[in-house]
Biopython code that builds the backbone (N, CA, C, O; Angstrom):
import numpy as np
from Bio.PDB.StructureBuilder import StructureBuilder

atoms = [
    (1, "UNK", "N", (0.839, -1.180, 0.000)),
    (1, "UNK", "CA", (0.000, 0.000, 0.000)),
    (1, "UNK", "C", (0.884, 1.243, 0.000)),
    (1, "UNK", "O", (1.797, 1.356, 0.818)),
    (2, "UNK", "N", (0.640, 2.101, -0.839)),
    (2, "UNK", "CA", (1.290, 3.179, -1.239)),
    (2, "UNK", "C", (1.104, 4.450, -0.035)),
    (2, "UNK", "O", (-0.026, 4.904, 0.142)),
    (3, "UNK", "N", (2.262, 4.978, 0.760)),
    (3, "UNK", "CA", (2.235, 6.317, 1.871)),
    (3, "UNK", "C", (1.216, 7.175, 1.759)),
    (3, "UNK", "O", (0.703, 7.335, 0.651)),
    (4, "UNK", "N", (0.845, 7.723, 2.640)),
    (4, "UNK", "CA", (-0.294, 8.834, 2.227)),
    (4, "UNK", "C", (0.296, 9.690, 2.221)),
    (4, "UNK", "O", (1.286, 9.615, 2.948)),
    (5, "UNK", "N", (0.094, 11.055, 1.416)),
    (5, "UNK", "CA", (0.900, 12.504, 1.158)),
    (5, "UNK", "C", (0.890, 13.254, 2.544)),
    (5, "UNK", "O", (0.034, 13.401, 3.416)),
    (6, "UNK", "N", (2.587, 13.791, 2.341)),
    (6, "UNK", "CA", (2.468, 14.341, 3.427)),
    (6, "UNK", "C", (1.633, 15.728, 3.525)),
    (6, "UNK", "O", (1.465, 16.228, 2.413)),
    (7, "UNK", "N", (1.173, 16.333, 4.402)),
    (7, "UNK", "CA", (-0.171, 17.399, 4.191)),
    (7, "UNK", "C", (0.677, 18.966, 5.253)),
    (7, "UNK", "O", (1.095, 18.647, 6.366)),
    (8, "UNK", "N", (0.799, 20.015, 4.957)),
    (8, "UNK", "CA", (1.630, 20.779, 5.445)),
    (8, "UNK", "C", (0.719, 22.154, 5.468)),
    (8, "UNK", "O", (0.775, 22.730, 4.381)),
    (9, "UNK", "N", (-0.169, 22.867, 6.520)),
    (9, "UNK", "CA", (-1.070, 23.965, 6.264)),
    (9, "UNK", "C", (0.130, 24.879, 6.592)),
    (9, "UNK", "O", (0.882, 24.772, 7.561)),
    (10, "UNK", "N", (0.179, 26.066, 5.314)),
    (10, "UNK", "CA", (0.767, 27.341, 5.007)),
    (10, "UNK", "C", (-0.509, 28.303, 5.699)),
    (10, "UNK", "O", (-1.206, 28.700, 4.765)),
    (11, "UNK", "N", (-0.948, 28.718, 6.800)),
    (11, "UNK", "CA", (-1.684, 29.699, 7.405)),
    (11, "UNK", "C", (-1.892, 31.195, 6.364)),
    (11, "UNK", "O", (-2.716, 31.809, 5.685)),
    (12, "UNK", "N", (-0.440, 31.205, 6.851)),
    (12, "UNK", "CA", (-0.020, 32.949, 6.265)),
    (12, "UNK", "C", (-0.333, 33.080, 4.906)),
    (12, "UNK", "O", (-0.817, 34.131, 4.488)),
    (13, "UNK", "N", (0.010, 31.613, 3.780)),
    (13, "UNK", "CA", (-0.218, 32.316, 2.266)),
    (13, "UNK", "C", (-1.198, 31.276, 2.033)),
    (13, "UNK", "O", (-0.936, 30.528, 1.091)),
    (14, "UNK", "N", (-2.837, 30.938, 3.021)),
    (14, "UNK", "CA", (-3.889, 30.501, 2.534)),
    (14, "UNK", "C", (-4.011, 29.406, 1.671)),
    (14, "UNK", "O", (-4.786, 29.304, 0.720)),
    (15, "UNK", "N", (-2.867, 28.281, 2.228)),
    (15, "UNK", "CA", (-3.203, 26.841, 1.605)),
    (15, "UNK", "C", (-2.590, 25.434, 2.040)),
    (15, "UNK", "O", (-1.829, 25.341, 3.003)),
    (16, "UNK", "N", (-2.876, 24.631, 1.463)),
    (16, "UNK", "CA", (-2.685, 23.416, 2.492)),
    (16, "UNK", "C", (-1.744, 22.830, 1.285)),
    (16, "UNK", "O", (-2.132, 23.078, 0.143)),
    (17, "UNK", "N", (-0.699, 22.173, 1.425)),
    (17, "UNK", "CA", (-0.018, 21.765, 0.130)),
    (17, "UNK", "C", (-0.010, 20.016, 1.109)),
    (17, "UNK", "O", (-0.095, 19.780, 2.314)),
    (18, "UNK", "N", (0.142, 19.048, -0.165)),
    (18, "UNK", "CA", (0.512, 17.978, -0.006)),
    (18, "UNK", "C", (2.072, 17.849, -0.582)),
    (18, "UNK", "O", (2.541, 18.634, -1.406)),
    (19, "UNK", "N", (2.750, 16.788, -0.038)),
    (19, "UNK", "CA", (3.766, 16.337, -0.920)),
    (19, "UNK", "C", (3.750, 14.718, -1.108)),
    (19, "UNK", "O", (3.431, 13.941, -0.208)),
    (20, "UNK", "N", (4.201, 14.282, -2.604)),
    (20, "UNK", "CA", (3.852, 13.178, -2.378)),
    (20, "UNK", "C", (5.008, 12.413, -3.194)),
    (20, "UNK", "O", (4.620, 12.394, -4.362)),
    (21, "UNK", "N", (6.253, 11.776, -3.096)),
    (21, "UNK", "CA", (7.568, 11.172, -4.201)),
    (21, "UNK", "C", (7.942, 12.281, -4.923)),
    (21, "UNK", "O", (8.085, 12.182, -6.142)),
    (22, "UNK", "N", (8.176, 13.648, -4.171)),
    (22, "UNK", "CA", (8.505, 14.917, -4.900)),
    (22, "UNK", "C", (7.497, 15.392, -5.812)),
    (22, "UNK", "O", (7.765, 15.986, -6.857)),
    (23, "UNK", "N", (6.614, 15.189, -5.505)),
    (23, "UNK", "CA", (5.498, 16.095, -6.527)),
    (23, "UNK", "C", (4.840, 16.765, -5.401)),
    (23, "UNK", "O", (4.993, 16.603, -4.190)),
    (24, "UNK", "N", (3.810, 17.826, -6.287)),
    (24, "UNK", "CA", (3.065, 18.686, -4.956)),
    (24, "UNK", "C", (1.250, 18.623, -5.294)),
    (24, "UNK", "O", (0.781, 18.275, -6.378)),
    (25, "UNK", "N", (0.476, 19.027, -4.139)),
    (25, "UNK", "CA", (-0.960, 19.418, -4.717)),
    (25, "UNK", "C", (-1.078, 20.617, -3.249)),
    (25, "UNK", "O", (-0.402, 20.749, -2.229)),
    (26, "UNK", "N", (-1.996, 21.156, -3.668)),
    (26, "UNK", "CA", (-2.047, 22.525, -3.224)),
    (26, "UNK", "C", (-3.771, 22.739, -3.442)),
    (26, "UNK", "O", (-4.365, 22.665, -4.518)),
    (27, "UNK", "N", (-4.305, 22.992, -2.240)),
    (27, "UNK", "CA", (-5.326, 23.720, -2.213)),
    (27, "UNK", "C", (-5.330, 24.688, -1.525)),
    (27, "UNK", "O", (-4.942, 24.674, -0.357)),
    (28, "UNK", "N", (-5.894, 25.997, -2.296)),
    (28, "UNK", "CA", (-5.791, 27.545, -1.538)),
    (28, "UNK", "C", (-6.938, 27.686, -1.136)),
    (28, "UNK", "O", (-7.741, 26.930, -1.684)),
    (29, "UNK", "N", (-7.457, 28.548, -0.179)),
    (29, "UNK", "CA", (-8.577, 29.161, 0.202)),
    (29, "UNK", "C", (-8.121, 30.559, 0.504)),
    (29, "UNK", "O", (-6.930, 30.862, 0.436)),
    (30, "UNK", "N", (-9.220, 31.554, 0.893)),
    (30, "UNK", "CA", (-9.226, 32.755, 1.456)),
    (30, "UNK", "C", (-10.408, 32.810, 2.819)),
    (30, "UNK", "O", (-11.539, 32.354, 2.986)),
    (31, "UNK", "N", (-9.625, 33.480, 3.496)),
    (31, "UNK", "CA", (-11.007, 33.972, 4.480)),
    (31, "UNK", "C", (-12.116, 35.251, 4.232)),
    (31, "UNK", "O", (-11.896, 36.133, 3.401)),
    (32, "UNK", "N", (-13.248, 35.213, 5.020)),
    (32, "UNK", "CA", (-13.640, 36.620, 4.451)),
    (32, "UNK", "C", (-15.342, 36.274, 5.551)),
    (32, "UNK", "O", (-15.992, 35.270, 5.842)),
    (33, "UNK", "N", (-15.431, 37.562, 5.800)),
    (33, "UNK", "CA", (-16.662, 37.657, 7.138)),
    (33, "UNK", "C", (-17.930, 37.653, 6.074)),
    (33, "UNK", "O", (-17.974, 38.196, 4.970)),
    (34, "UNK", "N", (-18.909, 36.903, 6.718)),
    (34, "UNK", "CA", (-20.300, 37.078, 5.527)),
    (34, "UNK", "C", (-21.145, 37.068, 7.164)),
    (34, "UNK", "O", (-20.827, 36.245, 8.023)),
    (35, "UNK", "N", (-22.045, 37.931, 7.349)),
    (35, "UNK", "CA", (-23.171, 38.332, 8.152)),
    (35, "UNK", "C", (-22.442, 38.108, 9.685)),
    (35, "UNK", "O", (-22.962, 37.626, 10.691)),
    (36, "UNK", "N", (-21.388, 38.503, 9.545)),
    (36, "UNK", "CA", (-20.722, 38.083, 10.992)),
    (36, "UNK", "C", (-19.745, 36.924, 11.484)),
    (36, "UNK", "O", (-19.090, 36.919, 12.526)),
    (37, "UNK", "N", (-19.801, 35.882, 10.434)),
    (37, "UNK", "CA", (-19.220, 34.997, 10.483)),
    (37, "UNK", "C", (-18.381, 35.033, 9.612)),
    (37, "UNK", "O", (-18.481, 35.679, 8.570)),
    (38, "UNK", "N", (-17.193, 34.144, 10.036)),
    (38, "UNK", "CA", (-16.191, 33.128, 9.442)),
    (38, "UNK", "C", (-16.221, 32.758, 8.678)),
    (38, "UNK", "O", (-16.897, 31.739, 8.821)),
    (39, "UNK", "N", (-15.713, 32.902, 7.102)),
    (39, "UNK", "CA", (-15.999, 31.627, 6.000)),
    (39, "UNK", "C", (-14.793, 31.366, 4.942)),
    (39, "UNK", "O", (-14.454, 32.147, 4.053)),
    (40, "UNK", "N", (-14.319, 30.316, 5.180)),
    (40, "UNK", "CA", (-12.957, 29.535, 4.625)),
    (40, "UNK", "C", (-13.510, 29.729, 3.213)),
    (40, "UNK", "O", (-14.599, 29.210, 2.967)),
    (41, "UNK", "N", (-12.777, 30.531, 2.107)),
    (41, "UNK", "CA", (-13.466, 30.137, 0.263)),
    (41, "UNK", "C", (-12.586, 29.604, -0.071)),
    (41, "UNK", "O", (-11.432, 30.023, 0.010)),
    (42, "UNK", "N", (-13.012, 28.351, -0.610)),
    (42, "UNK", "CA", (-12.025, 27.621, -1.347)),
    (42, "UNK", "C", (-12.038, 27.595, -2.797)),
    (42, "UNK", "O", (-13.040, 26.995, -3.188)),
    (43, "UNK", "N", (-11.511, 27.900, -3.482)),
    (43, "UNK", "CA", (-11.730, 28.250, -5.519)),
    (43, "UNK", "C", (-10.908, 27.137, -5.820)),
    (43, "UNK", "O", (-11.171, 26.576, -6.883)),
    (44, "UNK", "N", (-9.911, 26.648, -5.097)),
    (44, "UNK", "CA", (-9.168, 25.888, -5.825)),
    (44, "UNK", "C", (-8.538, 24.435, -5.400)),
    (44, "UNK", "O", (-8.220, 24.442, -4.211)),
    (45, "UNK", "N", (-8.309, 23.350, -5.978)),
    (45, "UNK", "CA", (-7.320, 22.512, -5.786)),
    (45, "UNK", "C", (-6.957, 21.776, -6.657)),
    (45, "UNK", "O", (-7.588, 20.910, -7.262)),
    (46, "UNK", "N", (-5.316, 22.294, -6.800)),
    (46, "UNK", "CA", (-5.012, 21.660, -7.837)),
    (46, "UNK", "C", (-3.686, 20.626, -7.236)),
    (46, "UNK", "O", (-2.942, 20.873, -6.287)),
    (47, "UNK", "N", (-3.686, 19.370, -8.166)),
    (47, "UNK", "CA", (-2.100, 18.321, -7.912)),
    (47, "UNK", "C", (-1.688, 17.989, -9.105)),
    (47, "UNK", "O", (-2.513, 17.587, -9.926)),
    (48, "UNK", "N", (-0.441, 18.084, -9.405)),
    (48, "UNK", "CA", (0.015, 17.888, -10.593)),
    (48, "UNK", "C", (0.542, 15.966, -11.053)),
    (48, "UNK", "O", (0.933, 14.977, -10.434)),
    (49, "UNK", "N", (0.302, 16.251, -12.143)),
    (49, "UNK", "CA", (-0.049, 14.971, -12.996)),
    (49, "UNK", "C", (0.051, 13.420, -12.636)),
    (49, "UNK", "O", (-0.630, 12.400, -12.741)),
    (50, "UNK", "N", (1.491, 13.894, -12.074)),
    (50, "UNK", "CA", (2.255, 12.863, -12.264)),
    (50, "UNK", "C", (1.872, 11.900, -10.764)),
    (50, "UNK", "O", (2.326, 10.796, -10.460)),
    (51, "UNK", "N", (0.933, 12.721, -10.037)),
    (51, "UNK", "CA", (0.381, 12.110, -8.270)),
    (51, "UNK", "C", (-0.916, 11.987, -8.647)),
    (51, "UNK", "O", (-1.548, 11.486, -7.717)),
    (52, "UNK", "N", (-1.783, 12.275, -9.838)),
    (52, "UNK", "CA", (-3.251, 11.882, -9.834)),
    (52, "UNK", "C", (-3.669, 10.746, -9.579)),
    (52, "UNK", "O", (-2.969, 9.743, -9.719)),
    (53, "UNK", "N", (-4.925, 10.730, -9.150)),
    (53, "UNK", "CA", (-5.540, 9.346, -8.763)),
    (53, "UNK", "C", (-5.043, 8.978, -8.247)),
    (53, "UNK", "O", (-5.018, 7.761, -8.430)),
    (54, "UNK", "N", (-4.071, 9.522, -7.017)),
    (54, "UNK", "CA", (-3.983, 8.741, -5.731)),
    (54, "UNK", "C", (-4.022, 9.501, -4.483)),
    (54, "UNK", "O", (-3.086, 9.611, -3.692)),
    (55, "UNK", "N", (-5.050, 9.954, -4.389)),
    (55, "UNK", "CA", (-6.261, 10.247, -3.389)),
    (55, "UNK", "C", (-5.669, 11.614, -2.742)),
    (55, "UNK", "O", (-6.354, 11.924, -1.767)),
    (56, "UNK", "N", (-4.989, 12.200, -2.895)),
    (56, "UNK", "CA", (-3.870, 13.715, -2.901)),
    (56, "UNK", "C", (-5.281, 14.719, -2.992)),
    (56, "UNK", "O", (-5.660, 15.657, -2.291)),
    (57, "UNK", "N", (-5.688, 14.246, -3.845)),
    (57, "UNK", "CA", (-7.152, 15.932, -3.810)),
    (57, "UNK", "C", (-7.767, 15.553, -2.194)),
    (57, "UNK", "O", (-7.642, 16.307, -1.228)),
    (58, "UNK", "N", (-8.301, 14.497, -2.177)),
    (58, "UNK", "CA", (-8.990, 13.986, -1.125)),
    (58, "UNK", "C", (-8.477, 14.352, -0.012)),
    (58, "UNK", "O", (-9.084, 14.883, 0.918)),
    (59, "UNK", "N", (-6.966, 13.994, -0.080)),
    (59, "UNK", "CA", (-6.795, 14.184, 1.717)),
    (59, "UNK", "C", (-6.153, 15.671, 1.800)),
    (59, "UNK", "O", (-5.697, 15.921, 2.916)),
    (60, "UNK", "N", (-6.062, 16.424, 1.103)),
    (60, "UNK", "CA", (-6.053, 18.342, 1.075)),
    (60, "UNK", "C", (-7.482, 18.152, 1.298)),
    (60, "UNK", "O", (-7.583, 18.436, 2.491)),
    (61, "UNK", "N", (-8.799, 17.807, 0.832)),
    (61, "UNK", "CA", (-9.760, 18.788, 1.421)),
    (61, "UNK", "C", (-9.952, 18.602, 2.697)),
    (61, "UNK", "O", (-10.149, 19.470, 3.547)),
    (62, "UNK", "N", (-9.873, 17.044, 2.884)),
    (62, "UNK", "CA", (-10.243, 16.302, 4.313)),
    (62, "UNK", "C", (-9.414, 17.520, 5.226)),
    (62, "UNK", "O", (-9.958, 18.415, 5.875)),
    (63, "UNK", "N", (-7.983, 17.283, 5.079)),
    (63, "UNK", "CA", (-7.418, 18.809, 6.082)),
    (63, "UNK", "C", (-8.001, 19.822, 6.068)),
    (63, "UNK", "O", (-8.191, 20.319, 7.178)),
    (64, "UNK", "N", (-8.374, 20.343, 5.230)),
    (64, "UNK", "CA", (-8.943, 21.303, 5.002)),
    (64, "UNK", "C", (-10.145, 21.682, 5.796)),
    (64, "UNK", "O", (-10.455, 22.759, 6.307)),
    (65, "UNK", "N", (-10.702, 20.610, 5.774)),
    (65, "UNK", "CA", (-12.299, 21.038, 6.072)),
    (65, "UNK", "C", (-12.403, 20.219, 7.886)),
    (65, "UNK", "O", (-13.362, 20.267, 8.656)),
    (66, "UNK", "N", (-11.585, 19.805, 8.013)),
    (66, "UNK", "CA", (-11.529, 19.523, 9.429)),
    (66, "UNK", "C", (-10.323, 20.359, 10.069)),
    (66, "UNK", "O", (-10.161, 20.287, 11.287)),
    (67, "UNK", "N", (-9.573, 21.057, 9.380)),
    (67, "UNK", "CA", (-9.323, 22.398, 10.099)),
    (67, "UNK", "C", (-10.037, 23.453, 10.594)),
    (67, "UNK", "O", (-10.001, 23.982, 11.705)),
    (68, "UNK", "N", (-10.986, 23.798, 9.181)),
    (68, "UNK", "CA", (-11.975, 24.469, 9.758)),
    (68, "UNK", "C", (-12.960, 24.420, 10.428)),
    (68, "UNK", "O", (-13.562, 25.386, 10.897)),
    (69, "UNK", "N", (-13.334, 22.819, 10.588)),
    (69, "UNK", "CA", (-14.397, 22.717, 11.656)),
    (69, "UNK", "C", (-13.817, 23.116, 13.025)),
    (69, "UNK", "O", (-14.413, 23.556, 14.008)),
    (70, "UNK", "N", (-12.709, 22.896, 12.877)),
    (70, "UNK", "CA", (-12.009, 22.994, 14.865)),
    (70, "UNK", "C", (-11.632, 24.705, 15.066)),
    (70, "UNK", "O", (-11.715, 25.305, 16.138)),
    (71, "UNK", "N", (-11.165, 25.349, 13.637)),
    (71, "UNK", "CA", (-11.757, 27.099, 14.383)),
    (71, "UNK", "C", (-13.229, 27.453, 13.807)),
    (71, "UNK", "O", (-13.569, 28.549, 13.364)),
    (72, "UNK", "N", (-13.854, 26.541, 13.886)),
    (72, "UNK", "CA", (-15.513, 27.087, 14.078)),
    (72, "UNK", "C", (-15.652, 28.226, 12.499)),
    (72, "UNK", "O", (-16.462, 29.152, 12.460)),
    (73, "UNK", "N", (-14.768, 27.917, 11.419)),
    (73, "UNK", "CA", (-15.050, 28.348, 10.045)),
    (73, "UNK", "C", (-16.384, 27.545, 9.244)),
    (73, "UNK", "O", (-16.705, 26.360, 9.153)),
    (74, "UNK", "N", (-16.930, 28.732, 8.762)),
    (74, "UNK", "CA", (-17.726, 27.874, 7.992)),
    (74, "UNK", "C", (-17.395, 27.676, 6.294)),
    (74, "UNK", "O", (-16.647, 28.593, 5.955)),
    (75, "UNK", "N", (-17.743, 26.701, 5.047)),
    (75, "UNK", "CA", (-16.729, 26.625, 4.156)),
    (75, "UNK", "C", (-17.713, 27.042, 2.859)),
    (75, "UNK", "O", (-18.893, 26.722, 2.718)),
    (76, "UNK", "N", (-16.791, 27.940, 1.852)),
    (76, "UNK", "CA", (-18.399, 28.002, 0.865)),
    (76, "UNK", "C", (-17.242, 27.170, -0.053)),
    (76, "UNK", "O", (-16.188, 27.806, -0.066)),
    (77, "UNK", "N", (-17.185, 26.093, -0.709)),
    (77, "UNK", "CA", (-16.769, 25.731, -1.638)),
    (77, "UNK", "C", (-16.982, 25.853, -3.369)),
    (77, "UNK", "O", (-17.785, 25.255, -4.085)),
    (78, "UNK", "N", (-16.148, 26.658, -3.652)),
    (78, "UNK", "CA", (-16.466, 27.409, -5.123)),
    (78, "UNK", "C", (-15.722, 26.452, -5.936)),
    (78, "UNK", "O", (-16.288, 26.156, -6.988)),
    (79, "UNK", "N", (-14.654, 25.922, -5.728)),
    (79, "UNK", "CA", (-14.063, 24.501, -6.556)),
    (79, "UNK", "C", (-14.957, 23.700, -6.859)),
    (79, "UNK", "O", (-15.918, 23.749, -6.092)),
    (80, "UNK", "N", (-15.035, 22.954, -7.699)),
    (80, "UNK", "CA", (-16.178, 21.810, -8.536)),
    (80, "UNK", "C", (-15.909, 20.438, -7.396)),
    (80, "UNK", "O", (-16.654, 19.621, -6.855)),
    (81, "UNK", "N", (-14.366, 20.717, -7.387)),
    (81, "UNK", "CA", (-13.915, 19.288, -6.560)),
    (81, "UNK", "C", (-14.753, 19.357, -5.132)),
    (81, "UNK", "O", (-15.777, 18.700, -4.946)),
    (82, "UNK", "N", (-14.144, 20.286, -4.108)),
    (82, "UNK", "CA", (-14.259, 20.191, -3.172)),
    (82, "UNK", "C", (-15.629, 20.471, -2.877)),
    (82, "UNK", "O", (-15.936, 20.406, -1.687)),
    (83, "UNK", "N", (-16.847, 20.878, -4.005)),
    (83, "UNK", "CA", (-18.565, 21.141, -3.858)),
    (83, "UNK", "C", (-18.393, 18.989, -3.911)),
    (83, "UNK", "O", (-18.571, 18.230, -2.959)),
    (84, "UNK", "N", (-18.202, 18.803, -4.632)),
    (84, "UNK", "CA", (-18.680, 17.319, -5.106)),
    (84, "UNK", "C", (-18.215, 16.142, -4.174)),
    (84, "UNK", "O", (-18.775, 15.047, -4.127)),
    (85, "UNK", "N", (-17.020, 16.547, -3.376)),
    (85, "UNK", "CA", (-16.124, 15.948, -2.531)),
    (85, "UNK", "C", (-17.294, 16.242, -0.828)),
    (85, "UNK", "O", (-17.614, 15.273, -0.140)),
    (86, "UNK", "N", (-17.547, 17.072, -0.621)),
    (86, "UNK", "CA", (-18.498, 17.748, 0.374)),
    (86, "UNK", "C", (-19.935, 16.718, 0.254)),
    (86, "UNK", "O", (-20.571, 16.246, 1.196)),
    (87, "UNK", "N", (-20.084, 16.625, -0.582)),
    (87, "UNK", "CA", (-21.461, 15.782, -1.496)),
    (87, "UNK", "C", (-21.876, 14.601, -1.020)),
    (87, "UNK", "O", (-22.987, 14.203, -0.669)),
    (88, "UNK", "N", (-20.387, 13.894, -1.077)),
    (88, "UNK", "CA", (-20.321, 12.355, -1.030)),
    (88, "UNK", "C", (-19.655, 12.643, 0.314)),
    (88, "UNK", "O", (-18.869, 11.696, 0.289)),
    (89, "UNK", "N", (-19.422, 13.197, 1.354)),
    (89, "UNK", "CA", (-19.080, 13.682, 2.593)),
    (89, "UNK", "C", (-20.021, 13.898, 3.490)),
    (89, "UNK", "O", (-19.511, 14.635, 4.334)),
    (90, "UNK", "N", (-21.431, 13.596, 3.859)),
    (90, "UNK", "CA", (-22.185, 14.312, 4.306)),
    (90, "UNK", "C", (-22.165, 14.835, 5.651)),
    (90, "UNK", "O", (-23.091, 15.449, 6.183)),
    (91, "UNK", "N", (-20.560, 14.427, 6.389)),
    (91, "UNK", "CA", (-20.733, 14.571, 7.874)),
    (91, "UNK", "C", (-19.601, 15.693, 7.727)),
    (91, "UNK", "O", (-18.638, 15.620, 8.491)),
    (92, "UNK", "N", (-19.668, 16.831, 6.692)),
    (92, "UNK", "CA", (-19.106, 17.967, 6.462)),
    (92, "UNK", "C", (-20.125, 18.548, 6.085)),
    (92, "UNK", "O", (-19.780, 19.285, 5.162)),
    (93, "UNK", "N", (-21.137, 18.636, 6.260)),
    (93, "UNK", "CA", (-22.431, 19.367, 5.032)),
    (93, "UNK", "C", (-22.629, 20.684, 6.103)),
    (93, "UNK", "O", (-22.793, 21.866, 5.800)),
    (94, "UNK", "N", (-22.562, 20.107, 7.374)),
    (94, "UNK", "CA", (-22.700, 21.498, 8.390)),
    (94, "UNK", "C", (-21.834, 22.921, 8.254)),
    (94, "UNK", "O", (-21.996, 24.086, 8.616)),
    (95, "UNK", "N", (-20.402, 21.846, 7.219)),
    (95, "UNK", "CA", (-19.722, 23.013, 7.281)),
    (95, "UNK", "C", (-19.724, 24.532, 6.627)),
    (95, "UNK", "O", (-19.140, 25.592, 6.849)),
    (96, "UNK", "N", (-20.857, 23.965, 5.557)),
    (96, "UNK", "CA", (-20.968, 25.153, 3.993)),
    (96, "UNK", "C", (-22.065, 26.131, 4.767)),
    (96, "UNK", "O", (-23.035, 26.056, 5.522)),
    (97, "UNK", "N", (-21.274, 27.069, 4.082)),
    (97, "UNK", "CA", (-21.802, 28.165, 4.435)),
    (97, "UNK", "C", (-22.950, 28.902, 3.984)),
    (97, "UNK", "O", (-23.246, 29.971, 4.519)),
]
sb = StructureBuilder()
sb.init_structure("model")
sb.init_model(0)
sb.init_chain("A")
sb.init_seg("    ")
for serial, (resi, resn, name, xyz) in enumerate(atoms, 1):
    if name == "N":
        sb.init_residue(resn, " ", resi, " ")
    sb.init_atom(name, np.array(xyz, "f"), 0.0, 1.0, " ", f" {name:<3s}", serial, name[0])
structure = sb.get_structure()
């Protein structure tokens, strides 16, 4: 069974990078207040080629979105991935904003 990527949250420049046999994937978000609250936007995640299909998108959002459950962020997911990933997730559904 193949290592799981290592997962590394960058706070300061808004993204969670994986590494995985020297390749990278990277999902960014931004923060931003909507009616008072907290809300993690995520537009993006991307991993390059040569690590696809082996589960690298997956475990960036999983960090992702169980980071933000523990500072009480809520998540609007604008990425296709991480709306569809949320989907088939339903014990994250509390998290969207």
């Amino acid at each position: 069974m193949a290592a799981p990527p290592e997962i590394l949250h960058r706070d300061a420049e808004g993204r969670f990078e994986a590494r995985l046999e020297g390749h990278r994937g990277e999902l960014r978000y931004m923060r931003r207040e909507v009616e008072g609250r907290s809300v993690m936007v995520i537009p993006s995640v991307v991993v390059e080629r040569a690590i696809e299909g082996r589960g690298v998108a997956s475990a960036l959002t999983r960090a992702a979105l169980e980071w933000a459950g523990a500072q009480g962020l809520r998540v609007e997911p604008v990425c296709p991935y991480v709306d569809a990933w949320m989907r088939r997730h339903p014990e994250f559904n509390g998290l969207r904003a």
